[in-house]
N, C-alpha and C positions, 0 to 999 in steps of 0.2 A: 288314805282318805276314802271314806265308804260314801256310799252312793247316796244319801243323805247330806252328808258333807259337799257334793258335787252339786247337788240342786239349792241346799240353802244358800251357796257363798258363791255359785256359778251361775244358776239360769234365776235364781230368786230376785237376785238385784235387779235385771231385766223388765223381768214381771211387773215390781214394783213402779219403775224407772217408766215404764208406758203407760202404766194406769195412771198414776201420778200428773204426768204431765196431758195425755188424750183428756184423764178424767176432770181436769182444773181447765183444756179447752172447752169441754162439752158443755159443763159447769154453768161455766159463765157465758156460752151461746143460749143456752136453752134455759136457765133454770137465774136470771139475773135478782131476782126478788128475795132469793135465796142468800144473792153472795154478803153475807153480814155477820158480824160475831154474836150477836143474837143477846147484847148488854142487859145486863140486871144491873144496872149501879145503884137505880133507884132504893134499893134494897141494904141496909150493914155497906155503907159507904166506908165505912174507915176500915175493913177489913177490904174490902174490896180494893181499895188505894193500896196499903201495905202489901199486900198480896198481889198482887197486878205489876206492879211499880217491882219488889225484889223478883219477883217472876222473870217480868220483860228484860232485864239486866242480866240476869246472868243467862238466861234462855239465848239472849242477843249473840252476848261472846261468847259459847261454847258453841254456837252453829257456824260462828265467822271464822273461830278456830279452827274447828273441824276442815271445813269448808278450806282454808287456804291450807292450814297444815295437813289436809290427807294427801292434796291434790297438788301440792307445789313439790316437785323434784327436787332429791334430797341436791343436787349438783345446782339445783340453783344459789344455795343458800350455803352449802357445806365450806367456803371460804368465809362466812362473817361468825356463823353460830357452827360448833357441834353435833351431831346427834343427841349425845349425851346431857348437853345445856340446854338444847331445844327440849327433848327431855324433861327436865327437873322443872325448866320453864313452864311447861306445858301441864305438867300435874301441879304448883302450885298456882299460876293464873285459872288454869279450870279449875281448881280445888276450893278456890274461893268462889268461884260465880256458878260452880255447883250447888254447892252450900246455899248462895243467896237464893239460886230457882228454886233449889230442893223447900229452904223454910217459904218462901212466896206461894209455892202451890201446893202446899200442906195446910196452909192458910187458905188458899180459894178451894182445895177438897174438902174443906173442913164448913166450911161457910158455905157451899154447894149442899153438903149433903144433912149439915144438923138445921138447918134452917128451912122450915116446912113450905114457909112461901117457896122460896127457891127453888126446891128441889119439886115444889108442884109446875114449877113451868120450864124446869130443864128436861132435853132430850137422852134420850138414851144415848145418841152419840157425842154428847155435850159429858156425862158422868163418864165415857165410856175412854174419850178422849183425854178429858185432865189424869184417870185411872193409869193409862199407860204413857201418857207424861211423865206422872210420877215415878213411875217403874223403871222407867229408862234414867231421871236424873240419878233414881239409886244408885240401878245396877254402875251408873259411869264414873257415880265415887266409889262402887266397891272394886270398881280397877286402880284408882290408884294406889293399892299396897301392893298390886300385882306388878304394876309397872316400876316399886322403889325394888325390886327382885331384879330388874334391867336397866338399871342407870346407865348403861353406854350405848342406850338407845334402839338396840335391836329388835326388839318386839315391834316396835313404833314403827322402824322403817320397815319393817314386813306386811303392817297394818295399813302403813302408804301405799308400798306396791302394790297390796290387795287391791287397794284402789283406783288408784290409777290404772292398771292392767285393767279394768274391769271398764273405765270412762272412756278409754280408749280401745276397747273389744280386744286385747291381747292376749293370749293364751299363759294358762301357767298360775293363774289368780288363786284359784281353788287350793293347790299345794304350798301356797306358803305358809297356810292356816292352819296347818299340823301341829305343831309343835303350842301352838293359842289356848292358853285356856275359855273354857267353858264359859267363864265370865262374857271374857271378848266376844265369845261367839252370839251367848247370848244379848249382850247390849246391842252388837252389831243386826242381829235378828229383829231386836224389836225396834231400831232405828230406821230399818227395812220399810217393817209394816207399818209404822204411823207415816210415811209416805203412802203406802198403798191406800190408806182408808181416808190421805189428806184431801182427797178433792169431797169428800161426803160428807165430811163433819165442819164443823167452823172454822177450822183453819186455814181454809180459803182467804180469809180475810187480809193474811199474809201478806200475800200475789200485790193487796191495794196498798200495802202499807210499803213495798219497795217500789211501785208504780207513782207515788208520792214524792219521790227524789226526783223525776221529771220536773215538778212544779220550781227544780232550782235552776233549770233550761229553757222552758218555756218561754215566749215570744213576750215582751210587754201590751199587757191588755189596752186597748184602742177604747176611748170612752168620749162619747159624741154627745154633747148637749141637744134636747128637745127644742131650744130656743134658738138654735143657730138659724133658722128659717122664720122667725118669728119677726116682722118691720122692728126698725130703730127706733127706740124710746116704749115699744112694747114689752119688751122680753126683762122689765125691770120684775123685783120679787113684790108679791100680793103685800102691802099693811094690812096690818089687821084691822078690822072693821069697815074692809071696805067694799061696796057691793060686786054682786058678780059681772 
């Protein structure tokens, strides 16, 4: 591993990993008028739905997958599923909600950028952010012919360790990534940086959109009539027509 290798896959996640979370608190202390996805719907609604809608579906489960499968121990799971089923699993469940994010936000780049309103009142980190969206659902379907190379799942579990070692500050992260193609590397890089630039662009909006699962714990709302104070035989409702 060269010394580029040791900072992308060793102190880079870090990086990312602080700005990320300080930049999404400062964010939202300082700067709350900001925190919004900044909607055009008014604009190509039926693109915007088609787009939006296959986007948020597969965007959804490929971050839930990632998310449990980088980070869940192969020893937790290694009595029900295989490496190798998890595996096959895993590139054809992602394969498909790739595909769906991949054509959804080819649809909202497309609708971003040929449409003059539009693109008159998007930011640069608004074209700049769907741009490596994009890049990233590519690059994570041009791994799956790499991964039908490892069906007994070894790659996978080295791309967990990476992770896990890394969520847990353990040493050792960096060298398992030898043997990874370039691909990996790369996906893995740009999965990096759109955390690093996530508190500055509109994906903040996120943070509200799982802060929303509270509303299914929350306390029932207490709701007090204006007329509980009002004498008996007052507090009936106004007819119409009748003076003040």
């Amino acid at each position: 591993m060269n010394a580029l290798d040791t900072f992308l896959f060793g102190y880079y996640p870090y990086i990312c990993l602080t700005v990320f979370l300080l930049g999404s608190l400062l964010r939202f202390d300082r700067d709350q008028y900001t925190w919004k996805s900044d909607s055009s719907q008014l604009l190509r609604t039926g693109q915007l739905r088609w787009g939006s809608n296959l986007f948020h579906i597969g965007v959804l489960f490929l971050f839930f997958g990632h998310f449990f499968g980088m980070l869940t121990p192969h020893v937790v799971y290694e009595h029900f599923i295989g490496a190798g089923a998890k595996q096959l699993t895993a590139m054809v469940s992602g394969g498909i909600a790739g595909v769906l994010g991949f054509i959804g936000l080819t649809i909202l780049l497309h609708r971003r950028l040929a449409d003059p309103r539009i693109r008159a009142t998007s930011k640069t980190s608004d074209i700049t952010i769907v741009v490596l969206l994009w890049l990233q659902l590519a690059l994570g379907l041009a791994t799956i012919p790499l991964s039908a190379q490892h069906l007994d799942g070894s790659m996978m579990l080295l791309l967990a360790e990476w992770a896990q070692r890394i969520v847990t500050f353990r040493p050792g992260a960096v060298e398992l990534l030898a043997g990874a193609s370039w691909v990996f590397k790369l996906h893995m890089f740009l999965g990096m940086t759109i955390f690093l630039i996530f508190p500055f662009t509109r994906l903040v909006h996120v943070w509200s959109g799982f802060a929303s699962i509270t509303y299914l714990v929350r306390p029932y709302q207490v709701v007090r009539s204006r007329r509980l104070n009002v004498p008996k035989g007052q507090n009936l409702p106004r007819q119409p027509g009748a003076g003040v």
